[in-house]
C-alpha positions, 0 to 999 in steps of 0.5 A: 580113841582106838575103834572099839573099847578093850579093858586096859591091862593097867591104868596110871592114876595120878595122885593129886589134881592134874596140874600138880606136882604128884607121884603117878602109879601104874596098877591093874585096871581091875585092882584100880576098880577094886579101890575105888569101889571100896573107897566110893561106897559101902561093902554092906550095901544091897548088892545090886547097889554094889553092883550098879556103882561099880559098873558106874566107875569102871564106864567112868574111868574107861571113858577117861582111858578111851578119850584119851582124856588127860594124855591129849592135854599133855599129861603122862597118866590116864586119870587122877584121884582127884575127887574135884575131878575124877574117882577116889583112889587110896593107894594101898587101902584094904580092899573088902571082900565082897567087892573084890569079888564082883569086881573080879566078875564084873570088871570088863563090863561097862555101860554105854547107850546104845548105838554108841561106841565110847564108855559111858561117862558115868558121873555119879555123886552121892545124892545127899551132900551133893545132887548131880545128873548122874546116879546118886549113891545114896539113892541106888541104896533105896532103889536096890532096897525097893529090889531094882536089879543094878541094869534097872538102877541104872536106867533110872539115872542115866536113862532107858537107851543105855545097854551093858557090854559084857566080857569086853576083850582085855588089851594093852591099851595104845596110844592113838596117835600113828607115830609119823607125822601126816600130811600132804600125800598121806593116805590110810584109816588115821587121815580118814579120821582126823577128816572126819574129826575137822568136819566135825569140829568146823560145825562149832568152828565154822572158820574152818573149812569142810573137807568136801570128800573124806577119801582117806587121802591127805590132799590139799583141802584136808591142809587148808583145814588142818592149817585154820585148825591150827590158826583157831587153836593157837597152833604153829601152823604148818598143815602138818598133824604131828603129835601136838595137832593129833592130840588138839584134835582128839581134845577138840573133837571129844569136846564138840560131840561131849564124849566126855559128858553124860549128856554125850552127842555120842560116837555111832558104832558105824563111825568106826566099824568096818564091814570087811570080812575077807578077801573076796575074788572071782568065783565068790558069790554073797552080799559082801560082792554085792556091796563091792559091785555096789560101790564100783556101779557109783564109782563108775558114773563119776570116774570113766575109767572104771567099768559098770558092773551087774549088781548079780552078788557073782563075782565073774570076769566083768567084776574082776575086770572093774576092780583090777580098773579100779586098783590101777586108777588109785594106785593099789597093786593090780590083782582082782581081788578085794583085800582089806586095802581095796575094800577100804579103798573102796569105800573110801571112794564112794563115801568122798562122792556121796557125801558130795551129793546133797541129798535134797538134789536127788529129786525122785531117785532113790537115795544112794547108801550113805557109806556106813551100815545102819542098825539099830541105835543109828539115827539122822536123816538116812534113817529117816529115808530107809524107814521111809522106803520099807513103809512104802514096801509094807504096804505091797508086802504084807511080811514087812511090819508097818513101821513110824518114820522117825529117823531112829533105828530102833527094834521096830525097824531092825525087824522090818530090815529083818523080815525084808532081808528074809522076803528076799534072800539076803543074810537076816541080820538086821543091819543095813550094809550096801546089799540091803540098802540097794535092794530096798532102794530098788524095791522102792523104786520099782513100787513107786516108778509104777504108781506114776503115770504118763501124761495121758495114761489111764490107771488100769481101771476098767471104765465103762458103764457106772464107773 
């Protein structure tokens, strides 16, 4: 899994079931799709059907590429034509007209649901000899007979909160693992991940440790983890994650959130998006400052060495001064300006504090920015608190729509987060970063602090005669 989804400029298909002894062919991504839509379905078909179908192989077949599926178990090819395990595929069968041409139209694009990252596993089946919970090929014949367009068969089978991604960039297609070996001090985005991975995989295996902050930096507790991982799954143990425990992990972990699986727990678009933009520096001014001045003011508390800025959106002399703290103390080069190392760094920091503040212990404060941006798709439980904060705010601000605690981000509270960032001065893009996150907090806190009174302070009625 490398961050965002690309369209493979190839794909290998192996030509038998996975364990056997068969020949492996490397073709174009779209020449593969070509072949399996010719095999798979019906060139005189409504072509909304066509359609649907199509972009139900090519999410299939994507979701195999981008989970690393047969390669993390040691294979040497991306997917089979093995119809017991994966999509047909003829090598050197005529390809119909009709369908080379949607595919050559429609072959980077691909479904997901929507606030996730991986392809959609789209399993399909033909719905007259074999039933399946996926789309039924037969049945997306009716469907397009009954003229459903291919985004509404598709919804009827794989349910309302899956969206199309169109014109997905086209890339070789890397493997994941980093090429070296990590372990004890090792630093950098693949041990942020392989942390975040073995959190995840100890709530199904709790035999393995959490790892209490995801700092990005391989420590001692990230090797006590990596070592149970190793006992669990019958691995030399040695606390090292060469090649053979990166790729356990990946199948480990695509396994635990079912990624593989129509019924996927998903992988959240936050999970691997980064919210850098550029090198910021003195004299700049803007949301991304407030948010460097956001995590150094969290830092700060917790580390002594690293001074309290004013979240003023300005980066002056104190803000320099605090990050030129802050790269000395984690050993980054001393220049006072936030590049792409320190801005992960950065968040790197501040996300290993507060995943270590449970948030049942911060009593009547406001919660602090749970380290990942929120929008819509997200869900969990600091959605449910932001909705909760811009529901308090609805009621004193009248521009900010009334929105349901529910604990999803949906359109609902992507225009609330819109209306507030437009109420006061922040970019509208309904997409809750540190900026915005901090200043509903405050907002919040403001409206909320000024409901409570002291002990023996009246309430600002007039009292008197009648009252």
């Amino acid at each position: 899994m490398n961050g965002t989804p690309v369209i493979p400029e190839t794909i290998t298909v192996h030509l038998g079931p996975p364990s056997a002894s068969a020949e492996n062919v490397t073709v174009p991504f779209a020449d593969y799709i070509k072949n399996v839509a010719s095999s798979e379905i019906y060139p005189t078909w409504p072509e909304s059907a066509i359609r649907a179908n199509i972009y139900a192989q090519i999410s299939y077949a994507l979701n195999r590429v981008y989970t690393e599926w047969y390669p993390s178990r040691g294979y040497d090819f991306d997917i089979t034509n093995s119809t017991a395990y994966d999509q047909s595929f003829v090598k050197g069968r005529n390809i119909f007209e009709n369908i080379n041409e949607i595919v050559n139209e429609i072959f980077n694009d691909y479904i997901r649901r929507q606030g996730f990252v991986e392809p959609l596993f789209a399993t399909y089946c033909d719905g007259v000899e074999v039933q399946c919970d996926g789309l039924s090929q037969w049945g997306s014949v009716t469907l397009a007979n009954e003229g459903l367009v291919p985004y509404d068969i598709l919804r009827n089978y794989y349910g309302d909160d899956i969206s199309i991604v169109f014109d997905a960039p086209v890339a070789n297609v890397e493997m994941s693992y980093p090429g070296t070996p990590l372990r004890l001090g090792s630093s950098g985005d693949d041990v942020r991940r392989i942390q975040v991975q073995l959190n995840r995989i100890s709530t199904n295996y709790p035999l393995i440790p959490q790892i209490p902050n995801i700092t990005g930096v391989f420590g001692v507790e990230t090797e006590n983890a990596v070592r149970k991982f190793q006992e669990t799954f019958n691995m030399t143990v040695d606390g090292i994650v060469g090649k053979g425990t990166w790729y356990q992990l990946q199948e480990i972990f695509v396994a635990v959130k079912k990624l593989a699986s129509v019924d996927s727990e998903g992988q959240s678009i936050t999970d691997i998006s980064k919210q850098y933009k550029g090198v910021l520096r003195e004299g700049d001014r803007g949301d991304s400052v407030i948010a460097v001045q956001y995590y150094l003011l969290l830092i700060s508390v917790y580390n002594n060495a690293i001074p309290e800025v004013a979240l003023d959106g300005i980066f002056g002399p104190a803000t320099r001064a605090s990050v030129e703290a802050f790269q000395r103390y984690y050993g980054l080069p001393v220049t006072g300006e936030v590049n792409e190392e320190t801005w992960d760094s950065l968040s790197n920091v501040y996300l290993g504090i507060v995943q270590d503040i449970p948030v049942e212990s911060i009593g009547n404060n406001t919660v602090p920015y749970p380290g990942t941006s929120l929008r819509l798709g997200s869900s969990g439980e600091y959605v449910r608190i932001i909705q909760g904060y811009l529901s308090k705010l609805s009621e004193v601000y009248t521009e900010i729509p009334e929105i349901s605690v529910t604990g999803t981000f949906d359109e609902a509270t992507q225009n609330a987060v819109i209306a507030f960032q437009n109420l006061f001065g922040l970019e509208p893009t309904g997409i809750i970063g540190p900026a915005t996150w901090n200043e509903i907090a405050e907002e919040y806190n403001d409206i909320v602090k000024g409901e409570i009174r002291n002990e023996g302070q009246h309430s600002g009625n007039v009292i008197g005669q009648g009252a």
